[in-house]
N, C-alpha and C positions, 0 to 999 in steps of 0.2 A: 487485668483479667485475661486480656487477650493474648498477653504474652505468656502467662501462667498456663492458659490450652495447648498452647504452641509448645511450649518447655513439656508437657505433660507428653504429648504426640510424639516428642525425639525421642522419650523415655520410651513409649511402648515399638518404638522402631529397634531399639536396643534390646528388647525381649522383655521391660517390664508389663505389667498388667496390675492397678492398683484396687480394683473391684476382684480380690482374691477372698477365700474363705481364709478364717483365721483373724479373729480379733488381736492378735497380737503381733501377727505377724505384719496386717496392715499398719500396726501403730507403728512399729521398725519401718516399714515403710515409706509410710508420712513425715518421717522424721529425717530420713535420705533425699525427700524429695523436696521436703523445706529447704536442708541446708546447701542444696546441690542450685535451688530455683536462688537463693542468696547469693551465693558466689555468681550465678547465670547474671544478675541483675548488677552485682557489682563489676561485673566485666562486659557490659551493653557498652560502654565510653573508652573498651580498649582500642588499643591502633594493629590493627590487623596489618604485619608485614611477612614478606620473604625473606631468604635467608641475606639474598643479596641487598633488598634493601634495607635489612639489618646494617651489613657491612659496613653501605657509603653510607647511612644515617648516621653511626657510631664516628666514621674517618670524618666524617662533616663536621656533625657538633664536639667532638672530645677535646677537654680543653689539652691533654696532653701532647695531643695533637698538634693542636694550636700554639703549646708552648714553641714544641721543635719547631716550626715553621717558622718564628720569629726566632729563633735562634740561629737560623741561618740568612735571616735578614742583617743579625748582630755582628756574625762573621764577612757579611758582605760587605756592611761597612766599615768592618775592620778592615778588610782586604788592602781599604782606599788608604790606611794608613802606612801602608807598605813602602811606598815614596817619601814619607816624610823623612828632610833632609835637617828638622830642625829651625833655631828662629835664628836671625837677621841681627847681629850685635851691630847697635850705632851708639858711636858714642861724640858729642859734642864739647868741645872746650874752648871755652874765652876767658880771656886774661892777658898778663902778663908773662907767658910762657916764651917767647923766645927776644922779647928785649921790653924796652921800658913804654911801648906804644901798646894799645890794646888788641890783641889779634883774636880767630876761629878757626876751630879747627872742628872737622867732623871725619870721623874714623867708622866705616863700615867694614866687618867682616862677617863670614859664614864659613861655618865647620859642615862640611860634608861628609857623610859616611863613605868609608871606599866603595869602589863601584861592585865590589861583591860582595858586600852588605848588605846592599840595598836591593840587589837581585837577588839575594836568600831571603830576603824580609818579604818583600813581593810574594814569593814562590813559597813561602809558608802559608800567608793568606789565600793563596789560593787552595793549598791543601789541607787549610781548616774550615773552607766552606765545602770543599766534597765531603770532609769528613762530616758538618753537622746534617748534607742533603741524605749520608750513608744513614745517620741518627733519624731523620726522619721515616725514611724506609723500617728499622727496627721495630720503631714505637708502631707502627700501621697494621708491621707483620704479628705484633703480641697483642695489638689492642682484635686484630680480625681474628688472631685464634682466643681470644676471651669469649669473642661475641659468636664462635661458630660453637665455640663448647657450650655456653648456655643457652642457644637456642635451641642446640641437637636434644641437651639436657628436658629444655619445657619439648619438646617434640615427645622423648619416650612419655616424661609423665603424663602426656596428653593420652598417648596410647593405653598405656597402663590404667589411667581412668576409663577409658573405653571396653575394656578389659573386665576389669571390677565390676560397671556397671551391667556386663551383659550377664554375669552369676548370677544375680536377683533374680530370675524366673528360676533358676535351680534350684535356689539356698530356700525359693519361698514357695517353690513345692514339693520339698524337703521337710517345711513347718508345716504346710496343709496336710501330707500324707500322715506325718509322724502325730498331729492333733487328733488326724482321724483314726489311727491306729490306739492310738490313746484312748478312744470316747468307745470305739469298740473293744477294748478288751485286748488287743490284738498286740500291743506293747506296754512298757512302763512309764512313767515319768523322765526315766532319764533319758531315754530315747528322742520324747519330748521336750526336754531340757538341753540339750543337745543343740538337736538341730536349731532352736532359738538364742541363742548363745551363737550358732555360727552366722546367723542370718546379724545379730549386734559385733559381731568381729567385722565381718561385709562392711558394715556400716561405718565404723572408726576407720578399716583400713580404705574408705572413702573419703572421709575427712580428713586423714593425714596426707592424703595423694594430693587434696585439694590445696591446703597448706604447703603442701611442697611445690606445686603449682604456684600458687598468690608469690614465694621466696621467688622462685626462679626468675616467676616475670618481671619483679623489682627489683632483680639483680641485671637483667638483661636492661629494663627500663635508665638503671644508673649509668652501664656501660654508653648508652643511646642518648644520656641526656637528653629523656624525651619526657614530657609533659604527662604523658597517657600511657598506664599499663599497655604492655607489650603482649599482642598474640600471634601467635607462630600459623603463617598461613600456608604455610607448604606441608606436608605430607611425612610421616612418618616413613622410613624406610631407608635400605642400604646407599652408603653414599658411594657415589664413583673415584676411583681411583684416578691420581693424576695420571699425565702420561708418562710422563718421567720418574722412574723410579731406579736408576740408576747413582750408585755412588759417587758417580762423576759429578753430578749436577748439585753435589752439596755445596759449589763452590759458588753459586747463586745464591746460598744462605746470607738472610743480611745482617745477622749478626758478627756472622763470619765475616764477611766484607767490612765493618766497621772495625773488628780487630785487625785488618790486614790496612785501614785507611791509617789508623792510629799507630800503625809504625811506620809509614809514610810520611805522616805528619812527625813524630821523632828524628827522623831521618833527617827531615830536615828543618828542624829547630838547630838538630846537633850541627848540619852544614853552619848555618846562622851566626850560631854561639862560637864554632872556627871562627869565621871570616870579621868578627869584632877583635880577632884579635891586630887584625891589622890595622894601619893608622889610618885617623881621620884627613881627610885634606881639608885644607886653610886657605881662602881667597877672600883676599880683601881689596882695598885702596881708600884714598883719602882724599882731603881736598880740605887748603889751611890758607888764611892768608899772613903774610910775612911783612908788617908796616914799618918802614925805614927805608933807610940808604943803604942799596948792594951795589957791590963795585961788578959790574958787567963786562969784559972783555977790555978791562981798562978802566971804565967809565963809573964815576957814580950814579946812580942813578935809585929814584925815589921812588917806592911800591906803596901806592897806600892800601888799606886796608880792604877796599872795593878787587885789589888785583887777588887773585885766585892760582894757587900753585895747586897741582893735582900729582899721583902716582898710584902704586896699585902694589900688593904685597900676597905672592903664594909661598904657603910652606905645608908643615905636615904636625898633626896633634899624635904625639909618640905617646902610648903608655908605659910610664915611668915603671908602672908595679903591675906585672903582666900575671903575677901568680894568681888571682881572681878570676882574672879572664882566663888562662888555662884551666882553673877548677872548675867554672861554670860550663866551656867544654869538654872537657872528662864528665862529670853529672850530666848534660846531654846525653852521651854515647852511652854510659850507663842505661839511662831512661830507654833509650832505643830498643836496646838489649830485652831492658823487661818489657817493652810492648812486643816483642818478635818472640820472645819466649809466652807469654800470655797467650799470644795468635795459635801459636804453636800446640799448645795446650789445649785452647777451647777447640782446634781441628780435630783433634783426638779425639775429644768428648763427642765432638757431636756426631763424627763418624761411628764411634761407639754407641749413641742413642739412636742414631739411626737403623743401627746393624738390629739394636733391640727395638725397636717400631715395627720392622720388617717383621720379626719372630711374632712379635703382638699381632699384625696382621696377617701373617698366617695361622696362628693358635684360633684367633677369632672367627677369619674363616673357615676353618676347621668344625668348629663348635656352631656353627649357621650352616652348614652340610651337614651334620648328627641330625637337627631339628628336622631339617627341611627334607629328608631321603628318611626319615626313619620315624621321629619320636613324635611331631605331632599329626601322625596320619595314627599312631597308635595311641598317644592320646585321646583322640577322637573315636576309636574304638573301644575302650578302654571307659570313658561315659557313656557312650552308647549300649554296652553289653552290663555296665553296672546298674543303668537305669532302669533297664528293662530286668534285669535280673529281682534289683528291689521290689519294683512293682507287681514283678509275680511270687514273689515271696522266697525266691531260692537264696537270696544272701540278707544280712541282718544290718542293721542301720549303719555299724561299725564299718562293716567291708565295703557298703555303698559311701560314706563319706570319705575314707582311707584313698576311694577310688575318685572321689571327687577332687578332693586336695590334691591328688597325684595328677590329673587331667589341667586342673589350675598354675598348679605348679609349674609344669611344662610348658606352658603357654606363656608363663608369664616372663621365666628361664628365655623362653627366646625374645622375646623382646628386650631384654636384659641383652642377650648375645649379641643382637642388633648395633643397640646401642654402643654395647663397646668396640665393636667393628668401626662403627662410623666414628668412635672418637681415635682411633688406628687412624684412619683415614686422615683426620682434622691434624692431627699430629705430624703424619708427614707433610701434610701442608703446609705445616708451620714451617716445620727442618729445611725445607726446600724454597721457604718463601713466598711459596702459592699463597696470596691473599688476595 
């Protein structure tokens, strides 16, 4: 009950008053103030944050997040694969192999990739883990512009509800005047009918605001992988523009940078796939014993099987059938191609969205200079001289709500302008990478 006083008190701060004349117009009333004190109750357990701690809440727990970041754990240790020279062939044999006594033999070799194989192989590793640290940059920069646009987003409809709610002392003495013009003779029914009818539109487009509210903050809530509905604790209003807003600086986009990493990384795969096609090196030797009579400088002489002949054997592993390995480097150089033409490409575009962001944000501020130099000072005159006109009776219930809607509308229109200013703004934050 104590919270119910409290919820009641914000109301009458916002210009409600629920001890008005008008039994019907109270019952519209009570009806706004239930389902406004329901949502109020259901949102007592939300998590009140900033925009910025939206941000690093969101870049903390997302698991997509989390994906890229082990993805460039995967490439680091791929990295380490980049020296591998291959396994160790030993091969062992006892027998009868070189006379009728039983002899051993043990035959070690290792195939080596040439040495500028293995310095491409290296040097790809390396430029597949900038590329995936490029991928984690991307994912931060689309997951921060998700979480800036539906915060901004629950920001207007918070507005908008504030908005809504401050009509109710007009819309509901609009019902009192038009009851009492009623009971005196002084108008008709539909006058009266009217005006409650707009006092129940008030009301739905309260519950729809609400609803749009409860969506946003479970969309934001999803972004946040957070436990607790999300409430936006910063303020309604124009956002600041970066400093940078120069063309130059689209070259800090990280998306861009990832297509510019990814023909890097082609680059040199294609280096790679060349340098396989040279041969492998071959280094071996052995160590066999030789049981019998060898004649020595003249001499017989008896080797038993304890004695141990050693030698050592380099050559080179030729590919016999080179047209694979040429094919696999032609399809490299290829690949390179479409990652440099792709880069090439998404530059253009995003120079060209940027050129269109810029246009959006001057149309928009544009349309927030009408409001703010002109339309709602006249607005404000505009219910002012309508209200006072009704109440002395010089204009008729028609031109006083014509003039209401038209004073509403305007107000509402620039919060509306606002809004898409600041999502101009959030936009080139993204282009530019500002997260």
């Amino acid at each position: 009950m104590k919270e119910f006083r409290h919820f009641l008190g914000s109301l009458r701060l916002c210009g409600f008053n629920f001890y008005r004349e008008g039994a019907k117009a109270q019952r519209l009333f009570g009806k706004m103030v239930f389902v406004l004190y329901a949502v109020s109750c259901a949102d007592a357990h939300a998590q009140k944050l900033s925009l910025d701690q939206a941000v690093q809440t969101a870049l903390k727990n997302n698991l997509g997040i989390k994906s890229a970041e082990y993805q460039i754990e995967y490439f680091k240790q791929l990295k380490k694969t980049g020296s591998d020279i291959g396994k160790l062939s030993a091969v062992w044999t006892h027998g009868q192999f070189n006379s009728i006594y039983q002899d051993n033999n043990l035959i070690l070799s290792q195939s080596i990739p040439f040495p500028t194989t293995l310095s491409n192989q290296i040097r790809l590793g390396k430029e597949q883990v900038i590329g995936a640290q490029q991928n984690l940059i991307v994912q931060q920069n689309n997951l921060a512009h998700e979480v800036k646009s539906a915060y901004y987003q629950l920001l207007y409809q918070n507005a908008l509800k504030k908005l809504l709610l401050s009509q109710d002392s007009l819309y509901t003495d609009f019902v009192k005047a038009s009851s009492l013009r009623y009971k005196t003779g002084e108008s008709n029914l539909l006058e009266k009918t009217t005006a409650e009818t707009q006092l129940m539109d008030l009301e739905n487009q309260v519950k729809q605001n609400e609803a749009d509210m409860r969506i946003s903050s479970a969309h934001l809530q999803a972004l946040l992988k957070s436990e607790a509905p999300i409430e936006a604790a910063d303020e309604f209003g124009k956002r600041n523009l970066p400093t940078e807003l120069d063309s130059g600086f689209m070259s800090g986009n990280p998306s861009l940078q990832l297509m510019k990493q990814e023909v890097n990384i082609s680059q040199q795969f294609k280096r790679f796939e060349r340098s396989r096609i040279m041969p492998d090196l071959v280094v071996g030797g052995f160590i066999q014993s030789l049981t019998g009579i060898q004649n020595v400088n003249g001499q017989d002489i008896y080797y038993p099987r304890s004695k141990q002949f050693t030698g050592f054997e380099l050559g080179l592993a030729i590919p016999l059938w080179i047209k694979p390995n040429l094919a696999r480097a032609r399809a490299a150089s290829f690949q390179e191609e479409v990652s440099r033409k792709n880069a090439q490409h998404f530059e253009t575009m995003l120079n060209g969205n940027y050129q269109q962001a810029l246009r959006e944000l001057d149309k928009n501020t544009s349309n927030i200079n009408y409001y703010e130099t002109s339309a709602l000072q006249n607005a404000r005159l505009l219910l002012s001289q309508a209200k006072k006109a009704y109440q002395g009776g010089q204009i008729g219930y028609i031109e006083y709500l014509q003039a209401l809607k038209n004073s509403i509308a305007i107000r509402s229109n620039y919060l509306q302008a606002i809004y898409q200013y600041d999502l101009s703004v959030i936009k080139l934050e993204f282009l530019l990478g500002k997260f």
